[in-house]
N, C-alpha and C positions, 0 to 999 in steps of 0.2 A: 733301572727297573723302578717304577712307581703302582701305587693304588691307584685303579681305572674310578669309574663310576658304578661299575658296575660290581664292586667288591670283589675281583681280581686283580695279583699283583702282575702289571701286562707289559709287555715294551714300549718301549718312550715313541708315542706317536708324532710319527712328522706331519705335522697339520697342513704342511704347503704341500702335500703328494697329492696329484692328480689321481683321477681314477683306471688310465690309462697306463698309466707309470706302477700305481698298484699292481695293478693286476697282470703286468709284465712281468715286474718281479717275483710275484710269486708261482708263476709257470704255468699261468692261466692257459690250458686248451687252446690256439689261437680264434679256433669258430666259436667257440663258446663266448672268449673274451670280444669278438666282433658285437655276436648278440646282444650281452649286458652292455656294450656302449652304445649300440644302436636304440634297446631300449630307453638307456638314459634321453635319448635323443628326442623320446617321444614327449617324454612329461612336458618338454617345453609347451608342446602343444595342448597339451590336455590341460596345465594349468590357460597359458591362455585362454582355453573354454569357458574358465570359470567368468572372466571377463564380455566373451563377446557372447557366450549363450547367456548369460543371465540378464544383458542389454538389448537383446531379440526375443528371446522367449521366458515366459514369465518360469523361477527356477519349480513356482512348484507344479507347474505342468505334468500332469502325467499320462503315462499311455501303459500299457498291458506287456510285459514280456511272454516269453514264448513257453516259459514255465507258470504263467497264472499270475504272476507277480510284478507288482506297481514299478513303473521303471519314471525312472527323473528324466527331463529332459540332456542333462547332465552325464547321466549313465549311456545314453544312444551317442551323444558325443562321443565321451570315449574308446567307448568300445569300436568305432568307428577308427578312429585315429588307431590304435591299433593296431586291427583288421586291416587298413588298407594300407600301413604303414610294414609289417610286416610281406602281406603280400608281393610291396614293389620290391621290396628288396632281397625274399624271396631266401632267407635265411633259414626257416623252415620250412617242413613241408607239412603239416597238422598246426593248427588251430582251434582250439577249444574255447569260447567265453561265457559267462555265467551269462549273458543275452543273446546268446544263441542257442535253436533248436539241434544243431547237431554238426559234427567235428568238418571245420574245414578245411580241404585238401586243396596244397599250393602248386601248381603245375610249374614245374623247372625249378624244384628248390636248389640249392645248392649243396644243403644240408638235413640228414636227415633226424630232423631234433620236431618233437612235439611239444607247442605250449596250451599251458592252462591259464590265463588269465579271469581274475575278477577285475572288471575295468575301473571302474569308482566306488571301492567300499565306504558305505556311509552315506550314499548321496545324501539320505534324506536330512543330511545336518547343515548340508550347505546353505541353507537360505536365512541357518541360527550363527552362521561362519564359524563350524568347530571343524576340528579337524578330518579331511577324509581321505582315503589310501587307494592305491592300485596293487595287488598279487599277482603274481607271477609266477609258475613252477614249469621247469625245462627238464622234457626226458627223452630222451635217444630213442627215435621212432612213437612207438602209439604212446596215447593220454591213459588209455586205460591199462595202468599198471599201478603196483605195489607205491606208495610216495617213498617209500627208503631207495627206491631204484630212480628216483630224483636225481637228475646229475648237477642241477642247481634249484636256489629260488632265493627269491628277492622281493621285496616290496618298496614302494615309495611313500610317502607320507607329507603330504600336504596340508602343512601347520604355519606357525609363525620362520620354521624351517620349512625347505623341502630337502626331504634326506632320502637316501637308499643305502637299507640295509638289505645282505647279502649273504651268498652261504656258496661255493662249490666244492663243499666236502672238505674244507679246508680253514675251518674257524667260521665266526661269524664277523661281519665289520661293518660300519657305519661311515657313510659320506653324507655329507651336506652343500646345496649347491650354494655358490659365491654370489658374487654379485653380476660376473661375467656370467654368469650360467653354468660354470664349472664345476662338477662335484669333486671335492676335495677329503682328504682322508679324516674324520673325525675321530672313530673307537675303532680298534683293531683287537682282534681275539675274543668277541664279547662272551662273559661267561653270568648265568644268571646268578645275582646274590640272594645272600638268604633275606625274606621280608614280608610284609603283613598286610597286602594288599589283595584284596580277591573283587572280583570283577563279576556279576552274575547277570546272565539272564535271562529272560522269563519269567512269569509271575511266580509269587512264593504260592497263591492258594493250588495251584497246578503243580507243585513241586511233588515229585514220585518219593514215597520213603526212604528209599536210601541216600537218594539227595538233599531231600530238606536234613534227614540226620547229621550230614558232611556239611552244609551251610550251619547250621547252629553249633557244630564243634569249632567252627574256625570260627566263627561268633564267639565262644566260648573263651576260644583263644585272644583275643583280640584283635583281629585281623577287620581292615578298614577296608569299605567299601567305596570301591571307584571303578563306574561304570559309564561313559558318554554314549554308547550305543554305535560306534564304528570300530571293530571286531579289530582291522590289523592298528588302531590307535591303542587300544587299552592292549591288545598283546605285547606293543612297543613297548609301551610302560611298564607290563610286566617284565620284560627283556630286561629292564634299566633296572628296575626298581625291587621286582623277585613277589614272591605271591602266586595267583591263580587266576585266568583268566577260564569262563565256563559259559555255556550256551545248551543245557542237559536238554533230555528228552523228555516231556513234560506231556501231562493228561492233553490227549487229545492229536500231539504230535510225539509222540512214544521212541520216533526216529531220528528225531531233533530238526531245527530248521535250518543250521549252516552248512554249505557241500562240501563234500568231500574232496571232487577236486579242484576249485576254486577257493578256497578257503582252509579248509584244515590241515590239509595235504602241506602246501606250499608253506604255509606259516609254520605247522608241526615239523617239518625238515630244519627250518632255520633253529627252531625253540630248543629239538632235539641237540642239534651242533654245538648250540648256545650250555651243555651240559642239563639243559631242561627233559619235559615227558610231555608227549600228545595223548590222550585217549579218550575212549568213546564210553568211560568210564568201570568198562570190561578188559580192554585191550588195546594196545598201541595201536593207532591208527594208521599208523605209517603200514601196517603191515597186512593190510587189507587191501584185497584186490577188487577195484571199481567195479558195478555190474553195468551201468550206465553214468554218463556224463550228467547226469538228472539225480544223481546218490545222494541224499542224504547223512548227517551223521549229529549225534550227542557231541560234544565237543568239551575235553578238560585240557587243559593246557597252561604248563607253567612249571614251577619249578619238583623235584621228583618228589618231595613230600608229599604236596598236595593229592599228586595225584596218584601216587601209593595207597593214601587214606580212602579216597574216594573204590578205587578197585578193592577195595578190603571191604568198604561198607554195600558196596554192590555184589562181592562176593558170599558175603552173608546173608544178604537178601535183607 
């Protein structure tokens, strides 16, 4: 037994475990366990993007999503790779991505598992080379359900590593790919530690009263601000590091701007596993039923003090 990183005492990790070997041993679903390595499969591709779309098209090109919103040439990439990657292989039968107008049905799936993908979160940081991520959340049949009724989710993280971390109900855990392309086993059982890091944002003059009151008590408190503006990067660092990652509902967007299930869903299943808390500042998010693939939500997420305090300061008005 030793101290992780993440201030749990965890078992001695075998850093040469494949991810395959993982997730064998621990009684991985067999389809499920096909899915998460077929996904692994994809990032190869998707980082290669980063290489041959920013030497064809200029990275900050942009064009119109199907929700109103600036899309990278980067983001069509992905979501591309994917979308068609998933289809050939026909492992699901729904599709959901944050750059499409509405849920796609696989003819001949195999299995009937529905994802959510956000395909490149952060684009807009690629062209400053910080870190940007892919989400991912898998549910047994339709996208639009409750995120606790998640059977997995997973993100990738495309940094000075490219890692995936991971959740099926069964711990959280961390791989990082080698040099082969292999992902290998890095943190096992991740649990978030206590720590003084809060991540905010949206502008403060647009801050609603009961949030600016929650920012200025962890202000109060000491709690350091570190925010790069790619949602599943700073939740990483929350994971590792402990604090609050937040994206509230603010004058003017009173609904927030991160979705529901592209983004809060899938990350608040892992956060939650991780001994963390999702909410919309009212209420676990996990525990909201999607009205559309188009949903909105406030977004608190991190470890359960945080966001204790915050539903205390919104409870009071």
């Amino acid at each position: 037994m030793s101290r992780d990183c993440c201030g749990g005492v965890q078992r001695k990790v075998n850093r040469t475990m494949h991810l395959k070997e993982f997730l064998i041993r621990n009684g991985t679903d067999k389809d499920i366990m096909e899915l998460i390595l077929f996904l692994a499969t994809q990032v190869h591709q998707v980082r290669k993007g980063f290489i041959t779309t920013v030497r064809k098209i200029p990275v900050e090109e942009q064009t119109v999503n199907t929700f109103g919103e600036e899309q990278m040439a980067l983001d069509i990439y992905a979501d591309a790779v994917f979308i068609s990657g998933l289809k050939n292989s026909r492992l699901v039968r729904y599709i959901a991505t944050e750059e499409q107008r509405s849920i796609i049905e696989v003819e001949g799936a195999k299995n009937d598992f529905g994802v959510v993908i956000d395909p490149l979160d952060g684009s807009s940081l690629i062209d400053v080379n910080l870190c940007v991520g892919s989400i991912i959340g898998i549910y047994k049949g339709n996208v639009l359900a409750k995120g606790s009724s998640m059977i997995a989710a997973l993100y990738f993280l495309y940094g000075p590593l490219t890692t995936l971390t991971f959740t099926t109900g069964s711990g959280v855990h961390e791989f990082a790919m080698d040099e082969k392309g292999n992902f290998r086993l890095k943190h096992q059982d991740m649990k978030i530690p206590d720590g003084k890091i809060y991540a905010p944002g949206a502008l403060r003059k647009d801050y609603l009263p009961a949030h600016a009151k929650w920012i200025e008590t962890l202000e109060q408190e000491g709690y350091k601000l570190r925010f790069s503006g790619c949602f599943v990067a700073d939740v990483h660092q929350i994971l590792h590091k402990g604090g609050v990652f937040t994206y509230p509902g603010f004058r003017g967007k009173e609904n927030g701007k991160l979705r529901l299930l592209y983004e809060a869903n899938p990350m608040g299943r892992i956060i939650h596993e991780a001994g963390g808390a999702v909410s919309n500042g009212r209420t676990d998010i996990l525990s909201i039923v999607p009205e559309s693939i188009a949903d909105r939500t406030p977004v608190y997420i991190g470890s359960k003090r945080e966001i204790g305090l915050i539903e205390k300061f919104m409870t009071q008005g």
